[in-house]
C-alpha positions in Angstrom: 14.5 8.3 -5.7 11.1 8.7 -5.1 10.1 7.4 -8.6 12.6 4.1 -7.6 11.1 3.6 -4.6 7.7 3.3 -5.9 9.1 0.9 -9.0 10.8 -1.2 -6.2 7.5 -1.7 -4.1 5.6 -2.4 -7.1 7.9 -5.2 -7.9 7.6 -6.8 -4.3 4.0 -6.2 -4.6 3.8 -8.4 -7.9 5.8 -11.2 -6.7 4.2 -11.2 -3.1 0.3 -9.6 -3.4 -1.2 -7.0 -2.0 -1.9 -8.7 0.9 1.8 -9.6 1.9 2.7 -6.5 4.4 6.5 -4.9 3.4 9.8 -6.5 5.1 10.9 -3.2 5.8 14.1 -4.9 7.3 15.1 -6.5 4.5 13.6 -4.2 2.0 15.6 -1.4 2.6 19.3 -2.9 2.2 18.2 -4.1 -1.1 16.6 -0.7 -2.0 20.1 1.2 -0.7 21.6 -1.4 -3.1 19.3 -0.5 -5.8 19.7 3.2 -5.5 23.8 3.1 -4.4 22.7 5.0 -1.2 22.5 4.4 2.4 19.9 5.5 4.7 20.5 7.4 8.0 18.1 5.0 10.1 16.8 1.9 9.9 12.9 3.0 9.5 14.3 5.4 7.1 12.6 3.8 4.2 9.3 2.9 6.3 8.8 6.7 6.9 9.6 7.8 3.4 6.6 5.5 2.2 4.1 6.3 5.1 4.7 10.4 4.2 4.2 9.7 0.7 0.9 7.3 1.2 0.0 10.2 3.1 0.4 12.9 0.5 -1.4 10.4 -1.9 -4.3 10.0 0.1 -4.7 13.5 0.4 -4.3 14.3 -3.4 -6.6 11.5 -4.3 -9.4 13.2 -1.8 -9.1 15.9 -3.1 -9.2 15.4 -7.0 -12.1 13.1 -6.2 -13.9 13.5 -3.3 -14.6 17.7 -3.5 -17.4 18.6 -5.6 -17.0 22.3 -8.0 -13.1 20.9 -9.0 -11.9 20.3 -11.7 -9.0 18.3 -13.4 -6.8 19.7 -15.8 -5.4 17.4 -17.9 -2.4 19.3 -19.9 -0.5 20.6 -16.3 -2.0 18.0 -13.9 -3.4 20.4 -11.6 -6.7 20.9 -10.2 -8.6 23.8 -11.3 -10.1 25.3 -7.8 -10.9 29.0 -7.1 -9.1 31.1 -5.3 -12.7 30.9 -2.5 -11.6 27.5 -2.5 -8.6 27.6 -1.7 -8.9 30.1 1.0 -11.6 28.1 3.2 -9.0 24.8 2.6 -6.2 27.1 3.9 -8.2 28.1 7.0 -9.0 24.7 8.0 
């Protein structure tokens, strides 16, 4: 779902610009159509993308904006040490 979502807001995106903010009202009905499902709430599809803009965000920070880490490729992972990931845990 999460891979259709994304697919159908890159579609709106191309025929309306990044600058065009998201119907959610009308987006959602013709996502639920799209995917044969129907949300439990109305803002259903609003928080979906706001959680996973969030997760983004954070991901991209980290793969980019910490120094020592690396990127590997072949799994997709970052490469941290385990001192790393202790002082990120405590915070």
């Amino acid at each position: 779902m999460v891979l259709e979502l994304c697919r159908f807001l890159n579609k709106y995106i191309t025929k309306h610009g990044r600058t065009s903010p998201f119907k959610w009202v009308t987006l959602q009905p013709e996502f639920e159509k799209v995917i044969n499902h129907k949300f439990a709430s109305d803002k259903a599809m609003k928080n979906k993308y706001d959680s996973m803009r969030k997760e983004y965000n954070l991901w991209k920070s980290l793969k980019n904006g910490e120094t020592g880490l690396g990127w590997n490729e072949s799994t997709k992972q970052l490469n941290c040490s385990d001192e790393w990931w202790k002082r990120k845990i405590q915070f």
